[in-house]
N, C-alpha and C positions, 0 to 999 in steps of 0.2 A: 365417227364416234363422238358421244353428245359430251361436251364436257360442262358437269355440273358442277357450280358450287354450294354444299351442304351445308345448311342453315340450323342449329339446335337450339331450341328457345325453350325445352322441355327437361324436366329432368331427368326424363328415363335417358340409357343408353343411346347414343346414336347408330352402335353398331350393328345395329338390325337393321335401318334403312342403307347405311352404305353395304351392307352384305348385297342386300337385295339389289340395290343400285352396279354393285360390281360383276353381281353375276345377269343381270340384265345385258350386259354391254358397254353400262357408261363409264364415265372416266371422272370419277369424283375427284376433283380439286382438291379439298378443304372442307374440313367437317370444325366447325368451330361455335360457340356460340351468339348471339345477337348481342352482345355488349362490345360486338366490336364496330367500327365502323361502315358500314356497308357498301355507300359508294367507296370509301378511299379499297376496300377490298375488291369489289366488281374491277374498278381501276386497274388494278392491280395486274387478277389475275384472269380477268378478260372471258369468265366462264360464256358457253351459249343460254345455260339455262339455271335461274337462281330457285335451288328447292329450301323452302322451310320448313321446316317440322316445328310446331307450337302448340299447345294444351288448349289454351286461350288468347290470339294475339289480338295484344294489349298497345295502347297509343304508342309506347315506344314503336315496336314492331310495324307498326303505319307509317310513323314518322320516316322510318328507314325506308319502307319499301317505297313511299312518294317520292323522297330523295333519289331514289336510284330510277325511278320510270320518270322522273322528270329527266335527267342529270345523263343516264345510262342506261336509253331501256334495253331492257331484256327481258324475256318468259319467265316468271317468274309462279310457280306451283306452290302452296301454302297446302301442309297437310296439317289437319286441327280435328281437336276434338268440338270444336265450337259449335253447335247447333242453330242456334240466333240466326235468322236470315237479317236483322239489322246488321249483324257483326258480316259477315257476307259480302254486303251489299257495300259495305264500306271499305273491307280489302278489296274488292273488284273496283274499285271507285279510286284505290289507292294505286292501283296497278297490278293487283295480282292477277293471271290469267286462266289459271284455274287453281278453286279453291273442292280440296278435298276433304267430307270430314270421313272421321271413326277408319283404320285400318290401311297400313300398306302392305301390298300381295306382290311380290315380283312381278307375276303374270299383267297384272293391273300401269305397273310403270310405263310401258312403253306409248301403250294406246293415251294414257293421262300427257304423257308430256307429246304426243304429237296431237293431240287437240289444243294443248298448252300454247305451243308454235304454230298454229295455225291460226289458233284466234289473237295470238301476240298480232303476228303477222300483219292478219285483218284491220286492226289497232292501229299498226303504223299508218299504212294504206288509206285509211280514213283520215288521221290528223294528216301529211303530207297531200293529201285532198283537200282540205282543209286551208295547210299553212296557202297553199296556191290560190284559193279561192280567194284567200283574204288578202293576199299581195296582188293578185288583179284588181281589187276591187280598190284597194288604197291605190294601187297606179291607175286608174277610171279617174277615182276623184283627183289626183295632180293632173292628169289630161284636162279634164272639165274646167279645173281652178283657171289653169293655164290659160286653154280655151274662150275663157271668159274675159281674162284679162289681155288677151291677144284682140279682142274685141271693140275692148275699149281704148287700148291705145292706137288700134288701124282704124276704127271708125267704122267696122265692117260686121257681117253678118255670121252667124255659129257656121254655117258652111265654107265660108272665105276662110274663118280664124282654122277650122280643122285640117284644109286642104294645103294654107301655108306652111302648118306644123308640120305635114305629112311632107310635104315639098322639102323641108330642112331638114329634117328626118332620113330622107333617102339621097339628098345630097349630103350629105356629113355620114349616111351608113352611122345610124344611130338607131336607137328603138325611141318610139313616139314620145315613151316617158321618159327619158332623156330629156328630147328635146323641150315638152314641158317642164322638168326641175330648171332649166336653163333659161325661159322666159321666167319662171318665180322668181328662180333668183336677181335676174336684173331690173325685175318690178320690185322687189324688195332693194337693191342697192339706191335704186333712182328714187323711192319713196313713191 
């Protein structure tokens, strides 16, 4: 069971989406409204899926939900009356995962929040693709630096400098960037 936390930034009743949400299945946390904190609440109370109900969500509302998809992401569903495909493009930008406008239907719940968690999902999956790309390519360039400087202190060639790194490397049972931060750093001590 999905447990949501209910988001009201609207001033109709809330209790028509937590109805619909309870009789769905899910396990509504907290129905409260946006002037409270949202990471220190997600923190808190650890929901799988952050729903909003808002009329028009307004830069506050952004500001919160960037906070929490940087900080603590989760799925997060924004049901709005807002039409604006800028306005849109900008919760989706902020981390919403899917944004709903005009009407919630019971029936409508289920299928909205597992596209919700699918495309979160996807989300992760890509930046964690991402962070790795990017921490290969920063450990490339310490190899290289490394490499370079192994060069000029042995007097030898990119092939000799790579295959000595490689040689210290599997004698110390180290990974290659190791062993390069390890020649920086005493090219940097020695000046």
């Amino acid at each position: 069971m999905l447990r949501i936390l209910l988001i009201d930034d609207t001033e109709k009743k809330v209790g028509r989406l937590r109805t619909a949400l309870v009789e769905a299945g899910f396990e509504v946390i907290e129905a409260s409204g946006l002037t409270i904190d949202l990471p220190a609440r997600v923190e808190a109370v650890r929901p799988d899926v952050i729903l909003i109900d808002t009329e028009s969500p307004g830069r506050d509302v952004m500001d919160q939900v960037v906070l929490v998809s940087r900080d603590l992401p989760r799925p997060i569903v924004m049901f709005t009356d807002e039409h604006d495909p800028a306005v849109m493009r900008q919760a989706i930008q902020a981390g919403v995962s899917a944004y709903i406008v005009e009407g919630i239907h019971a029936r409508r719940l289920q299928p909205i929040l597992d596209v919700a968690m699918a495309r979160f999902e996807s989300d992760q999956a890509l930046k964690a693709q991402l962070q790795a790309r990017d921490q290969q390519l920063a450990e490339r360039k310490r190899i290289e630096l490394a490499k370079g400087l192994l060069m000029k202190m042995k007097d030898c060639d990119e092939e000799q400098a790579y295959t000595l790194m490689r040689r210290q490397a599997m004698s110390k049972q180290q990974k290659l960037v190791q062993v390069a931060e390890q020649i920086i750093a005493m090219h940097d001590l020695l000046g």
